[in-house]
Structures are given as C-alpha cells and as structure tokens.
C-alpha positions in Angstrom: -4.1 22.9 50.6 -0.9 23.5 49.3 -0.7 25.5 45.3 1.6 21.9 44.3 -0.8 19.5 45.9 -4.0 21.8 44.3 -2.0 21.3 41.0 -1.6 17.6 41.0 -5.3 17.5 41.8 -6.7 19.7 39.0 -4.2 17.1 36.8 -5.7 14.0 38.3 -9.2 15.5 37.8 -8.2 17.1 33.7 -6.9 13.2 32.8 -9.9 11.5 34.2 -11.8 13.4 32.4 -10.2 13.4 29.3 -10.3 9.6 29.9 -14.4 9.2 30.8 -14.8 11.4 27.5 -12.9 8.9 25.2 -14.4 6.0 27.1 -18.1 8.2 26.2 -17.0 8.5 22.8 -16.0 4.7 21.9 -19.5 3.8 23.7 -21.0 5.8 21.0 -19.4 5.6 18.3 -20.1 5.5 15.4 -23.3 7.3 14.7 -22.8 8.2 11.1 -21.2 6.5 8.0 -17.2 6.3 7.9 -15.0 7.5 5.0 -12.3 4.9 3.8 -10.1 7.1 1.4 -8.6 4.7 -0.9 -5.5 6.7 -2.6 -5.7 5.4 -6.2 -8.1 5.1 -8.6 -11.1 2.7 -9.0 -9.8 -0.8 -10.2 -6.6 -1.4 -8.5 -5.6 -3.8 -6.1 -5.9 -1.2 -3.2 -9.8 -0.8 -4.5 -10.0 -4.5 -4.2 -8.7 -4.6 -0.8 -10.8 -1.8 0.9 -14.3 -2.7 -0.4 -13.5 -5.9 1.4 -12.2 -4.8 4.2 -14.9 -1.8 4.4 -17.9 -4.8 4.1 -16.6 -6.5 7.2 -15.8 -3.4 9.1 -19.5 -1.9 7.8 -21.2 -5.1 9.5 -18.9 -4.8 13.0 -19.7 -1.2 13.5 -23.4 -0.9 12.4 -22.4 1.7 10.3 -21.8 2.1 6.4 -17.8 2.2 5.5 -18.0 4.1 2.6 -14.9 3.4 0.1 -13.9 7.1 -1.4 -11.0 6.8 -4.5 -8.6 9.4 -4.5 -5.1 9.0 -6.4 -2.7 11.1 -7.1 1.2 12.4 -5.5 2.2 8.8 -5.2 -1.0 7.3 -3.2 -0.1 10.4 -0.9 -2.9 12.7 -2.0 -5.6 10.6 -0.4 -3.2 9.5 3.2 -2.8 13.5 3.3 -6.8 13.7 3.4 -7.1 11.1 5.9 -4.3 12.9 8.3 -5.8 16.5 8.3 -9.3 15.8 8.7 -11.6 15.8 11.5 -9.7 13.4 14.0 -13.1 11.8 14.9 -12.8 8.4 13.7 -15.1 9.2 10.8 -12.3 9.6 7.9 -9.7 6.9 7.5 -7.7 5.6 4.5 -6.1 2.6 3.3 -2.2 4.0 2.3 0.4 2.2 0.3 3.8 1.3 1.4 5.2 4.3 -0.9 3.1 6.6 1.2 5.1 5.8 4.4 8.1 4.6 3.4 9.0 5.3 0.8 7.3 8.9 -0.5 8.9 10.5 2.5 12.3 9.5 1.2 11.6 10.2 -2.8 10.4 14.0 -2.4 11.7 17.1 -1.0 8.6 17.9 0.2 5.8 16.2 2.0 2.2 16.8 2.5 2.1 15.4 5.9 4.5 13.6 8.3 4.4 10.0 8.0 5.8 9.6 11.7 3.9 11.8 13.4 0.3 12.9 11.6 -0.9 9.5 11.1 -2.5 7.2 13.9 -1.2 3.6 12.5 -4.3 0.9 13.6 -3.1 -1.9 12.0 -1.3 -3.5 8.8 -4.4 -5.2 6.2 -2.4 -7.2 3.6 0.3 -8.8 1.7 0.6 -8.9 -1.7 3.6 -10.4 -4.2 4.1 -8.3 -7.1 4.9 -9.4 -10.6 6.7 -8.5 -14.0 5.0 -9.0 -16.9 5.3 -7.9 -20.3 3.2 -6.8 -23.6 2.6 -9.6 -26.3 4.7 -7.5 -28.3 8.0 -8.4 -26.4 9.6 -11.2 -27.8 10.8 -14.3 -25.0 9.1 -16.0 -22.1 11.7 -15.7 -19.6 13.5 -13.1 -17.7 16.7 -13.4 -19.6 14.7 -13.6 -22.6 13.0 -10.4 -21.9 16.4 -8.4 -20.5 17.8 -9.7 -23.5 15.6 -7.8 -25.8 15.5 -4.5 -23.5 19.2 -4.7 -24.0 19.1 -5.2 -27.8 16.5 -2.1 -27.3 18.7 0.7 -24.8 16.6 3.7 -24.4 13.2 2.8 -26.9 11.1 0.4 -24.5 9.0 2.0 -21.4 7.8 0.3 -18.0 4.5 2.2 -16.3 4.2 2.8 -12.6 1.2 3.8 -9.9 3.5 6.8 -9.6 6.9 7.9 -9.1 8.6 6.6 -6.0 5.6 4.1 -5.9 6.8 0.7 -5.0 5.9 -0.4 -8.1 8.5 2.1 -9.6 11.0 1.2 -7.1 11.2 -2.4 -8.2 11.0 -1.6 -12.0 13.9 0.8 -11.1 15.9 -2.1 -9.0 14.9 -4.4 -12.0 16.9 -2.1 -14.3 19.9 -1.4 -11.7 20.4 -5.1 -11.6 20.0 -6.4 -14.9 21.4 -3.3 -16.7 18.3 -2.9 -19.2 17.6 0.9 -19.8 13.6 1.0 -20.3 12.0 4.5 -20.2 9.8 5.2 -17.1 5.9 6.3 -17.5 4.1 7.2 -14.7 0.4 7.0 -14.3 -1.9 7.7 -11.8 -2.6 3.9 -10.5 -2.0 0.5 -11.3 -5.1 0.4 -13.3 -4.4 3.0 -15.7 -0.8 1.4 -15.8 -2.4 -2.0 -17.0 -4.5 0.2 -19.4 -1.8 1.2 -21.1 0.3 -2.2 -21.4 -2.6 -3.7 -22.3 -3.1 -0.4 -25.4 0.1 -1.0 -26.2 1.4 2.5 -24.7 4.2 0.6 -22.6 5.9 -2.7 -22.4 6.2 -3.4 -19.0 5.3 -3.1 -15.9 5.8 -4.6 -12.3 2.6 -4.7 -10.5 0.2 -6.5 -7.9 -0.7 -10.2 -8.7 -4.2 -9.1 -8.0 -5.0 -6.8 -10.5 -3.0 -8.8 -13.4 -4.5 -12.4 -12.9 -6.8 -11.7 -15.0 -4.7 -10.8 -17.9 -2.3 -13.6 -17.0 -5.1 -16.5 -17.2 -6.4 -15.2 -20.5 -3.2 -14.2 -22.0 -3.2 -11.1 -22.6 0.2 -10.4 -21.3 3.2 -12.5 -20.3 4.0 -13.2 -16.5 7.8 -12.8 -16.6 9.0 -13.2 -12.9 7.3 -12.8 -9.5 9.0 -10.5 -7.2 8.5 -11.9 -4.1 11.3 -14.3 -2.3 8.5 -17.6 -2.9 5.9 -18.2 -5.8 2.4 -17.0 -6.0 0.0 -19.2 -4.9 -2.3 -17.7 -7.8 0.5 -18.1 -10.6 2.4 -21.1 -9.5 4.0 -21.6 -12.8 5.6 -18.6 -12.7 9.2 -18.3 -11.1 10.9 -15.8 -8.4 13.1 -13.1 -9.9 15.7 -15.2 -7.3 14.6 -18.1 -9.5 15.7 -16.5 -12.7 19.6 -15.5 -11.4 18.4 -11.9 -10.0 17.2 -12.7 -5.9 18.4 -8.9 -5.2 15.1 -7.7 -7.1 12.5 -8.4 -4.0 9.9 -6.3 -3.7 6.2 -7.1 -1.9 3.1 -4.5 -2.0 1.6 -3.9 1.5 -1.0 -2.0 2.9 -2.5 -0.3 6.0 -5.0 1.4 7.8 -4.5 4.8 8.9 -6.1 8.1 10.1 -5.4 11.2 11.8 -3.1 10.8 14.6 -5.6 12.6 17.5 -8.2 10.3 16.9 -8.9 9.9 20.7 -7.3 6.0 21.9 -10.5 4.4 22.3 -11.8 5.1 19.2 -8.9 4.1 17.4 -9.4 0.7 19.5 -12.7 0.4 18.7 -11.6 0.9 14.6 -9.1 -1.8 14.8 -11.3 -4.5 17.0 -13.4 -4.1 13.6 -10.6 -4.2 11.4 -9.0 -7.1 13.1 -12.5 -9.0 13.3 -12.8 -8.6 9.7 -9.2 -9.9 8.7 -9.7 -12.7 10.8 -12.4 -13.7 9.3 -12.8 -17.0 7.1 -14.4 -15.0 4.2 -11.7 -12.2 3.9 -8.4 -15.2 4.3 -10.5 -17.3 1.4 -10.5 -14.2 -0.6 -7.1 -12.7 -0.4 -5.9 -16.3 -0.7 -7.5 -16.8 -4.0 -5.4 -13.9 -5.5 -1.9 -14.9 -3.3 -2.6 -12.2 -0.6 -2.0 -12.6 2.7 -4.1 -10.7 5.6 -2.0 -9.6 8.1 -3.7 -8.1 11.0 -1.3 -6.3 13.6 -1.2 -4.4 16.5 -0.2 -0.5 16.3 3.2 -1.5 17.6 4.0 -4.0 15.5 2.6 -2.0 12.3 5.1 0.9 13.7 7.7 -1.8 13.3 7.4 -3.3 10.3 6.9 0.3 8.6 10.8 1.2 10.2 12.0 -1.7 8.7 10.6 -0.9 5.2 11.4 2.7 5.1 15.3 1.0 5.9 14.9 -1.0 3.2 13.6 1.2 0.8 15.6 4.1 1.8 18.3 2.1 1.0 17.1 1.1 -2.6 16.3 4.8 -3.5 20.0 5.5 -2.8 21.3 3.0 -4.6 19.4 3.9 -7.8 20.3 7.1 -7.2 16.3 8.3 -7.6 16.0 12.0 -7.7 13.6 13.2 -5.0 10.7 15.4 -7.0 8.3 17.9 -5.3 
C-alpha cells in the first residue's frame, strides 16, 4: 500500500473514531448535575431567566441544572468561567449581550475571545428595557425628566449592571441624545442597581422590564420611556423613547446560552434539543409573556448572526459616545 494511500486511511479511521466517541458521549450524557453560570447576582432578570430555563432543561435531561450566580467585569466574569472549563458539557452559562458584543469593544483587554472560546447553542430571550426614575425626580414624561437633568448638569446619577453593560450603553445614548449630563454609578447587577434607586443612592436607571415591574405596579418609581421600538406588553401605558421625540435611543436586553467552544458536536446538540424543548414550551412563552419577554430559540447559525449584527450596532454606539475602553 502506498505511504499517501496508508495516510488517507489512518485519517478515515482517526475521524470515525473521533465521530463514534461523540456519538458514545451524547448516548450518555449526562450522568451528573450541570452547572448554569448565571453572570450577575441573585435577583436580576438574567436569575429570572435561567432558573426557568434550567427547570425545563433539568426535566429534558434527567439531570439537575444547577443555576450558579457569579457577577462581576460586566457579566464577563461568569461567560469567562463557562469558556475555560472542562469542555464536557457539564458547565454552561447564560451571558448577556455586553459579554459578546459589546464588552469585547469597551475594554482593552479580554478574558476570553468572544468569537472563538465560546460554543454559541442557541439565543433564550428578549427583553425591552425601560427608564425609570426615583420619586424624588420631579415630571412624568421624558421631556419632563430631561428637563430637570438639564436644570441639574453634573449633580444627578444613573446606575448600571456594569460599565459597557447594555444597560450603561443606553443610559449613555440617552444622554448623547438628549444632552442631559447625569453622573454614571456602576454596580455589580441590575439588582443592586434597583437597590440603590429605590435607597435613594441614584436617580435613574435604564433597566430590564422584568426586574422593575414590580416597582412600577406599586409605585415605587416612575416608568419614564420604554426603550424598545414597540410598547411593553407588561407596561402598556408607558410610551417608546421614539414615542417621546428620541427613536435613536433603542436599546433591547438579550440573552444566550453558551459554553466552552470544544464541547464535542453532539453534546452540544443534545444541550440545545433540551434548550429548544424548554423554550418551546407553553409554560416558559406564558411566563416570559407575562413580563413582555420574548423566547427566542435559534439555531447556532443564526445565534452567530444575530450576535454580528449586535456587536455592529453596538460598536457603533460605543464610538459615538466616545466610551473609553477600561481594563
């Protein structure tokens, strides 16, 4: 036998083996509990998310999905943990938008690659964002509200789940359009950020519907403007920022689910058929419907293509602010 023909044979053999030992591993797995890193703290609307989604997934696969909180960097902290470890199928993570769009524009630095360390198994949900204010701020609409930022240059402060968080991104395209200059806090998730609105540590902020409705309903602070291009389902009262003579300031919260990018093929299949399943479901779309989110199941391609068309976007947006990337 000739040493080219001997070669394409020992090839032929190494990929079907490499191809019976994922098809082995799918059959099997999983045979132990699964990590879900969630990168922000207990609370948020990221928290709220993966418990469900974790419940459904926990009941496909026979096996407990175990929901682990770990903020911090931006929501890149807990993405970083999910890309570096094991790539077994057994630690995943729910990231942000800012963790793949737009953290890899806003620092010099980055803990991982977001195009190349990270398997992408499918988009989870949709969520419109809103701007409300403390009590404390005089007005009940948007020009109301710039009005007094404006009479105020340089002594009111917005919170954020981080800098070069989507959430900071909008407050900072909120303040680029409407040329209000209200100081930036940052905090470490969107539930210490409500903490402190709601203590009176801040006056603003721009965060997911979810994890203000509460608040809203039982006024405790003031919706201002929803920054999505159509109402809140949840909030139908209160108007798009394109509603209130600003339709540049559009910003929607997404997230994903993720994990190390040589987590073998079939595993990663066998991941998303019980991700899929679970946002399919009647029980999950009743759910994220009662709080205006959307589930939005995907294939790895099309989750690659709708996270290129954010990090455009948002790329874009960081420019224009001129936001300083931080290490």
């Amino acid at each position: 036998m000739k040493l080219a023909s001997r070669s394409m044979v020992f090839i032929a053999a190494v990929v079907s083996a490499a191809i019976s030992s994922g098809t082995a591993l799918a059959q099997t797995y999983p045979t132990k509990p699964i990590k879900l890193i969630v990168p922000f703290p207990a609370g948020g609307p990221a928290d709220l998310f993966a418990r469900e989604l974790s419940q459904g997934m926990a009941a496909d696969l026979k096996q407990p999905v175990l929901v682990e909180n770990k903020g911090g960097v931006g929501g890149t902290l807990g993405v970083d943990n999910a890309a570096k470890a094991t790539p077994d199928g057994y630690t995943l993570a729910l990231n942000s938008g800012s963790a793949l769009v737009i953290q890899p524009y806003a620092r010099k630095t980055m803990l991982y690659n977001a195009d190349k360390d990270l398997a992408l198994i499918t988009l989870v949900v949709k969520v419109p964002e809103v701007l409300v204010v403390s009590p404390s701020v005089p007005g009940n609409t948007l020009r109301e509200v710039v009005a007094y930022f404006k009479a105020n240059p340089g002594k009111k402060s917005y919170g954020s789940t981080g800098p070069g968080s989507i959430t900071h991104l909008a407050a900072e395209l909120f303040k680029s359009e409407t040329g209000v200059d209200v100081l930036h806090i940052p905090y470490s998730g969107a539930a210490p950020a409500l903490t402190a609105l709601l203590g009176g540590q801040i006056e603003m902020v721009v965060l997911d519907v979810p994890v203000l409705m509460a608040q809203i309903k039982a006024g405790k602070v003031k919706a201002i403007a929803v920054t999505s291009a159509t109402r809140a389902s949840a909030i139908p009262d209160v108007p798009t920022m394109g509603e209130s003579g600003f339709p540049k300031v559009n910003s929607d919260n997404w997230y994903g689910l993720v994990g190390a990018a040589a987590i073998p093929q079939p595993i990663q299949q066998r991941i998303r058929s019980a991700a899929v399943t679970t946002l399919n479901s009647a029980e999950v779309a009743k759910q994220f419907a009662s709080i205006s989110a959307v589930a939005i199941p995907s294939t790895p391609e099309e989750f690659r293509k709708f996270v290129v068309a954010e990090q455009a976007k948002w790329s874009g947006v960081i420019k224009a602010i001129g936001f300083q990337p931080e290490e």
